[in-house]
C-alpha positions as CSV (number, residue, x, y, z in Angstrom):
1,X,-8.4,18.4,12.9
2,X,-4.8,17.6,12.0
3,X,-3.4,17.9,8.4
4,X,-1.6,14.8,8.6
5,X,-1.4,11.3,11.3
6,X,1.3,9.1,11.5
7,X,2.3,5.7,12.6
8,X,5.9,4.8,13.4
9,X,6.7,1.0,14.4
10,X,8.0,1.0,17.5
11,X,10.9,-1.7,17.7
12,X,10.8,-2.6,14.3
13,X,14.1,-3.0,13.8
14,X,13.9,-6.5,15.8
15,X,12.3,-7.8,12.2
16,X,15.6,-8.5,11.2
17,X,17.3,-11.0,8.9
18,X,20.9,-10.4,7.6
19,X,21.1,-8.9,4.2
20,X,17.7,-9.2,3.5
21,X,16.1,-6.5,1.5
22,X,13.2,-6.4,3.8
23,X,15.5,-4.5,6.0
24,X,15.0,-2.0,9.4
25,X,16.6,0.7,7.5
26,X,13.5,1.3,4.9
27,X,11.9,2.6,7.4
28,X,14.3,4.7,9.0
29,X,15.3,6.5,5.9
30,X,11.7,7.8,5.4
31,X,11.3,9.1,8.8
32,X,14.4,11.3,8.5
33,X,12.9,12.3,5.3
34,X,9.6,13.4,7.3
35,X,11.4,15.3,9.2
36,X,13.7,17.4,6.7
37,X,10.4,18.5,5.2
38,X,9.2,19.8,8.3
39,X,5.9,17.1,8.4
40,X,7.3,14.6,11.3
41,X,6.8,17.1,14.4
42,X,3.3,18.5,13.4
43,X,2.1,15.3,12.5
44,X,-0.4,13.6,14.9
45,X,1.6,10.8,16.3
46,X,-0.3,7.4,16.9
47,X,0.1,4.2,18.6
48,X,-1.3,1.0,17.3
49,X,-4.3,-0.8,18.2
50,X,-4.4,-3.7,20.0
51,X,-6.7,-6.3,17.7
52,X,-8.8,-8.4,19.0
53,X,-8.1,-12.1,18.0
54,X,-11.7,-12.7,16.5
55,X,-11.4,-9.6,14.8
56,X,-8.2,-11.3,13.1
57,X,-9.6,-14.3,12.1
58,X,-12.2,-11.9,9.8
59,X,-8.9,-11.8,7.7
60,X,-6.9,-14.6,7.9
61,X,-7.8,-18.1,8.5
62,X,-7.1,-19.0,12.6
63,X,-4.6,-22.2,11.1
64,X,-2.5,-19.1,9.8
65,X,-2.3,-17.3,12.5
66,X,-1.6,-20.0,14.8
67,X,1.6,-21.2,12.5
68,X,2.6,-17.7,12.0
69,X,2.9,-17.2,15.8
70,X,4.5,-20.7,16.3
71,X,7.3,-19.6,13.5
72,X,7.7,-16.8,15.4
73,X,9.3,-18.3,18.2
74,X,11.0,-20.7,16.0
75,X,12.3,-17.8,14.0
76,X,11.7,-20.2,11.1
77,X,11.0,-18.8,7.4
78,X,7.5,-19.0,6.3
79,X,9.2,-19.3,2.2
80,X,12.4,-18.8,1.0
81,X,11.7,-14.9,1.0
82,X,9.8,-14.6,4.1
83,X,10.9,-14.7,7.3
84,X,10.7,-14.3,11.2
85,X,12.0,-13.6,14.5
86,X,10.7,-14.1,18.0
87,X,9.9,-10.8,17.7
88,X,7.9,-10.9,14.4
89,X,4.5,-12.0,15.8
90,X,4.2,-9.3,17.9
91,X,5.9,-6.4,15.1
92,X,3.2,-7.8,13.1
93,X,0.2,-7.4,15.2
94,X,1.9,-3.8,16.2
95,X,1.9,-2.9,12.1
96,X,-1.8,-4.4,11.5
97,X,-3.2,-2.1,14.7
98,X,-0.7,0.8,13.8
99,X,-3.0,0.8,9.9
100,X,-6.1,0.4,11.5
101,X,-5.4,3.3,14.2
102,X,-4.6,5.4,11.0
103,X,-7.4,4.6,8.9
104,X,-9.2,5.3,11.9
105,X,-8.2,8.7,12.5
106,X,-8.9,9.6,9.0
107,X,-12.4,8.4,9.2
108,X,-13.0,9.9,12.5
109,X,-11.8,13.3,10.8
110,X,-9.1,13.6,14.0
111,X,-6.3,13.9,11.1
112,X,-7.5,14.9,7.3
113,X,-5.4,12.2,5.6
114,X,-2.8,9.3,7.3
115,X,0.4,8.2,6.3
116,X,1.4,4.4,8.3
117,X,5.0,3.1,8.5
118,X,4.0,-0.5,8.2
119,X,6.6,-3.0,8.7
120,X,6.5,-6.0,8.4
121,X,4.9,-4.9,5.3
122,X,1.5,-6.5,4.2
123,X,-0.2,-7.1,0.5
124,X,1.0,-10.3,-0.7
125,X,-0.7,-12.5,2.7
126,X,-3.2,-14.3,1.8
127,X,-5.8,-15.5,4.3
128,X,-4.3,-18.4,4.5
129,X,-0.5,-17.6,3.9
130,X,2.4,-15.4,4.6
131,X,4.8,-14.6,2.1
132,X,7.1,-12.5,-0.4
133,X,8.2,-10.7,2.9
134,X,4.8,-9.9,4.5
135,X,2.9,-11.4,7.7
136,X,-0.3,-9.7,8.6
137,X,-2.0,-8.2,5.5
138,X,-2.2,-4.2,7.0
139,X,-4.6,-2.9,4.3
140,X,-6.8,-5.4,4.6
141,X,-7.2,-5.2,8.3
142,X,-7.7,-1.7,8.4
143,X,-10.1,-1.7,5.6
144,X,-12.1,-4.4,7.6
145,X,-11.8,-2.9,10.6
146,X,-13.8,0.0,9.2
147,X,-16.4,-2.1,8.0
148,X,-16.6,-3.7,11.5
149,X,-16.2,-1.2,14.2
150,X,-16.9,2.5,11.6
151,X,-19.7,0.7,9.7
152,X,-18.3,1.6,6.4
153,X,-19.7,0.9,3.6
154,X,-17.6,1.1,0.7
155,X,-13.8,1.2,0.6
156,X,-11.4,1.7,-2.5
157,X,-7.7,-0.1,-1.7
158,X,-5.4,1.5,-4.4
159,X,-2.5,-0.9,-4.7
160,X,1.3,1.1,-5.9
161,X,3.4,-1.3,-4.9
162,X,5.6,-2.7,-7.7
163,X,4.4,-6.0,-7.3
164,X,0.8,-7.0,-7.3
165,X,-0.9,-7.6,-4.1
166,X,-2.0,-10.8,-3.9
167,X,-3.0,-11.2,-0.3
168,X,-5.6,-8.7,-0.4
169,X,-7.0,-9.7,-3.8
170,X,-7.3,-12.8,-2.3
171,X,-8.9,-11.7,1.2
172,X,-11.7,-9.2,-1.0
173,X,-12.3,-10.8,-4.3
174,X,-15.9,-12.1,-3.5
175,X,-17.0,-8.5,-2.0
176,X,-18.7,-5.4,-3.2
177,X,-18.1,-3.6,-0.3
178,X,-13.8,-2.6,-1.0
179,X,-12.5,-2.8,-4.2
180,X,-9.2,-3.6,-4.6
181,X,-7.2,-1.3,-7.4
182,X,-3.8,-2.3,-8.5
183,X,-1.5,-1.1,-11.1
184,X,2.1,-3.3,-10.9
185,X,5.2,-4.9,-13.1
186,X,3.9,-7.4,-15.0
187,X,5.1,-10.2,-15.9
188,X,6.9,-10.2,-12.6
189,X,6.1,-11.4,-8.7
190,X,3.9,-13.3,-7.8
191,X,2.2,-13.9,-11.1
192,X,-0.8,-12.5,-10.4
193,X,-3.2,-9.6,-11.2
194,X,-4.2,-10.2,-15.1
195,X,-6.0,-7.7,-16.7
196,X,-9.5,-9.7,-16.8
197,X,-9.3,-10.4,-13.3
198,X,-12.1,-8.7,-11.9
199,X,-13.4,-10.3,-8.6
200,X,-15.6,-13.4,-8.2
201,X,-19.2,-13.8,-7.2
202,X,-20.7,-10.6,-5.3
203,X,-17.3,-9.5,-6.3
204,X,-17.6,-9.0,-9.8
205,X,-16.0,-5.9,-11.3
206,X,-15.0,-4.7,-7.9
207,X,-11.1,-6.0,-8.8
208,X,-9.3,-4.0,-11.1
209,X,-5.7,-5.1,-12.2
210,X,-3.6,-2.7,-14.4
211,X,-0.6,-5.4,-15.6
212,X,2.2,-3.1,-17.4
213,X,5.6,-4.1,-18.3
214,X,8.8,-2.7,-16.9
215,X,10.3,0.4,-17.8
216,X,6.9,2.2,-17.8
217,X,7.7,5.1,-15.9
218,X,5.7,8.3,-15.0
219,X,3.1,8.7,-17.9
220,X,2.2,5.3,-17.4
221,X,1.0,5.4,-14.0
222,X,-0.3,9.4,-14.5
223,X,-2.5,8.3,-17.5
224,X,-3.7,5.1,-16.2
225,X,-5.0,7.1,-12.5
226,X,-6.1,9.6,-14.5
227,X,-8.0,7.7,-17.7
228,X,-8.9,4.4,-15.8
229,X,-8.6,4.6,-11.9
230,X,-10.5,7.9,-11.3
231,X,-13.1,7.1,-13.6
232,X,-13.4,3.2,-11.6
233,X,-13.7,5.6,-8.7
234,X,-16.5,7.5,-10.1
235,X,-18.7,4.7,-10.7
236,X,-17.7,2.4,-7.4
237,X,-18.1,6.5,-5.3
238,X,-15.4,5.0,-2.0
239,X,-16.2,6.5,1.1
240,X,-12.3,6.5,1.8
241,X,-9.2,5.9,-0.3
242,X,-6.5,3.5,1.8
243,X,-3.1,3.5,-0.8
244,X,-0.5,0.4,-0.5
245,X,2.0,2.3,-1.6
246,X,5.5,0.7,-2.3
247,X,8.2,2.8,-3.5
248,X,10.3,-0.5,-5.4
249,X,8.5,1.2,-8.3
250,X,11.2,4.2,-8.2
251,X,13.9,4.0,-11.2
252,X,16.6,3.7,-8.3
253,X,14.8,0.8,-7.0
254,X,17.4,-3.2,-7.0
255,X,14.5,-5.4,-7.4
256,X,12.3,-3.6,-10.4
257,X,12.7,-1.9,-13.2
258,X,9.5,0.6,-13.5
259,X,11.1,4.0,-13.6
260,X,9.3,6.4,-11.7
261,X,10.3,9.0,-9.7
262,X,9.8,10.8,-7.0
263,X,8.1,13.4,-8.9
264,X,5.4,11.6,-10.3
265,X,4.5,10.0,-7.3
266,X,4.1,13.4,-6.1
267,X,1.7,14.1,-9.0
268,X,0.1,11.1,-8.7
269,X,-0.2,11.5,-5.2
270,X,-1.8,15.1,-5.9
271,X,-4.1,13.4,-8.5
272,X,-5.6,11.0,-6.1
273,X,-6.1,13.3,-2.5
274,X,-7.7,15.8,-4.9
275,X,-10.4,13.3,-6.4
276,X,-10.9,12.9,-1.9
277,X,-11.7,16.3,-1.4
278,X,-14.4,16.6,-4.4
279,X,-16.0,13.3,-3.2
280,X,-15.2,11.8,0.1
281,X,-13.9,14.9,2.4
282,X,-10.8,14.7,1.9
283,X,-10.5,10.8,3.4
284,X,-7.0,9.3,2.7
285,X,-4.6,6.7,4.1
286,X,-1.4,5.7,2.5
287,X,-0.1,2.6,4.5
288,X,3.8,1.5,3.4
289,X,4.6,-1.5,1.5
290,X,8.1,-2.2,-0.5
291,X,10.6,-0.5,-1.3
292,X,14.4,-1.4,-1.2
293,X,16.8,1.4,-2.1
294,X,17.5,3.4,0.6
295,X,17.5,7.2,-0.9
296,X,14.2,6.1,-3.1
297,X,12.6,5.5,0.2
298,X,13.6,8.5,1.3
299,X,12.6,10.7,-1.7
300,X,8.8,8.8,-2.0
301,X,8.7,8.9,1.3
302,X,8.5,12.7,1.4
303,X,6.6,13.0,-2.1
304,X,4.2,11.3,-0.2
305,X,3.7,13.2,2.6
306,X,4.4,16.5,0.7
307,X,1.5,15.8,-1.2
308,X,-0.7,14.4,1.6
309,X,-0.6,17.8,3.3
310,X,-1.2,19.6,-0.2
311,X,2.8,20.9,0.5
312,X,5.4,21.7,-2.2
313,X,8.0,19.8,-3.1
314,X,10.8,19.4,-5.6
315,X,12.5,16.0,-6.6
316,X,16.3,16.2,-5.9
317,X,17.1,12.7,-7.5
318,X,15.2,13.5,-10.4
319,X,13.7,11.2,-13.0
320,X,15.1,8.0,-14.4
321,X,18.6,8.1,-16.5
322,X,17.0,5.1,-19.2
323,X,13.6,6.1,-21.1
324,X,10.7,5.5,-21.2
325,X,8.5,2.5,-23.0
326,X,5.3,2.4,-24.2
327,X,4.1,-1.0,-24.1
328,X,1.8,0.5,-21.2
329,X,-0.5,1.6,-23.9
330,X,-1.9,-2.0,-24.9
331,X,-3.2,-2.4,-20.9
332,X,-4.7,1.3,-21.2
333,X,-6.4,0.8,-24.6
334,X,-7.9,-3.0,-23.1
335,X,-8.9,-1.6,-19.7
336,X,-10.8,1.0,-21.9
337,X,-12.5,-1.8,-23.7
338,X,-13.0,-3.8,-20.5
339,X,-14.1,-1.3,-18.1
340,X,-16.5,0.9,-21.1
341,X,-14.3,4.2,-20.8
């Protein structure tokens, strides 16, 4: 079995629109990354898989699909933030099947943990919607193709991204079977994820939304994983862990103000893959989400994969120049209450 599996978009740089922050060069930065650490050549290298249309339509609604394939070829914007080329509809399948071809490897125990590239990027589309820069939502196709075609049973989604992911709190909020974790800026885009929004229906209490203010920083997100999120994962006991990691949380990041380095995502990063090795062998996939500053992608990119591969690594940009704030501590003290921790 292989320490580590990889997906790289192949042609990804044709999603392109003119100083956009959803730009090719996210990606690129965090592949030469990879490979300064020594992780991009002994990685398992995969292509995506090709996803059946039916399968598709178990995520997002066919009307989607069929407009985001028409804008496609129009290269017309699905929102003022959002938008496509001729090429996107296919870059978008490509990221969705490169996600579930990691996920897939993980499971399957041909790599111990995953790490997928994904651009166009995927959290905030909603079955029925593209938008703040994403397409296909990854996580959630990947999750659900592990349910379909792996038989899984029970998922955990940990959401990282700076912003709450809306799309896949959407696609899962009636279901038991994946919960959907997510600890973001709050208030801040798209308005989303309170605190008491916990899932709807079967759903109930598999949602968990960790709302913190800006300029939380490191011991935020370390005490909140550690008091709240491990102890959700405990009780719910995940067969697999899939991460939507976004690095617009780092303290270098334009659109955010969170202040977290490189270093505690490595610790965080550590925290979480050694809950999978006490209880699920191990089974982790991080799949990409934002992420705008070009050295921050490099620098989480390989705290990251350090830690996925249980590798040291030091920090070289160090943590944020501003301090830290505290107003974190209300959302820890009230998930306590909420959650009977």
């Amino acid at each position: 079995m292989e320490s580590l599996a990889l997906y790289y978009p192949v042609d990804h740089q044709k999603h392109y629109l003119y100083a956009h922050p959803e730009r090719p060069e996210r990606v690129e930065v965090i592949k030469e990354g990879l490979e300064e650490i020594g992780l991009w050549e002994k990685a398992l290298h995969l292509d995506p898989f090709d996803l059946d249309h039916t399968f598709l339509k178990s995520v997002h609604d066919e009307e989607y699909l069929q407009i985001l394939e028409r804008a496609s070829k129009k290269e017309q914007m699905l929102d003022q933030d959002t938008y496509t080329t001729q090429a996107s509809w296919s870059l978008a399948l490509n990221a969705a099947g490169g996600g579930a071809a990691i996920t897939s490897a993980v499971w399957d125990r041909k790599a111990q943990t995953g790490f997928s590239l994904t651009r166009p990027p995927g959290h905030h589309a909603t079955m029925k919607r593209g938008m703040g820069f994403c397409l296909i939502n990854n996580i959630a196709v990947a999750a659900e193709y592990l349910v379909q075609y792996k038989k899984a049973s029970k998922i955990a989604i940990i959401d990282l991204d700076l912003h709450h992911g809306n799309g896949t709190q959407d696609i899962f909020w009636n279901r038991s079977d994946i919960c959907y974790i997510s600890i973001h800026q709050a208030p801040f885009y798209p308005g989303t994820g309170a605190l008491l929004d916990i899932g709807g229906k079967r759903g109930a209490g598999a949602t968990m939304n960790l709302p913190i203010p800006g300029f939380s920083g490191d011991l935020a997100y370390l005490t909140l994983v550690n008091e709240i999120v491990i102890p959700y994962l405990d009780q719910q006991k995940p067969e697999i862990i899939l991460i939507s990691f976004g690095f617009d949380t780092h303290w270098r990041d334009p659109l955010g103000n969170m202040l977290v380095s490189g270093n505690g995502i490595f610790h965080i990063m550590n925290e979480i893959r050694s809950w999978t090795e006490l209880n699920c062998s191990g089974k982790l996939a991080v799949l990409l989400e934002g992420g705008y500053d070009l050295e921050a992608g490099r620098n989480c990119g390989q705290a990251v994969g350090a830690a996925l591969v249980n590798q040291s690594w030091s920090d070289p940009l160090g943590p944020a120049l501003e301090e830290e704030e505290n107003g974190w501590r209300d959302t820890l003290s009230r998930a306590k209450e909420i959650w009977n921790f």
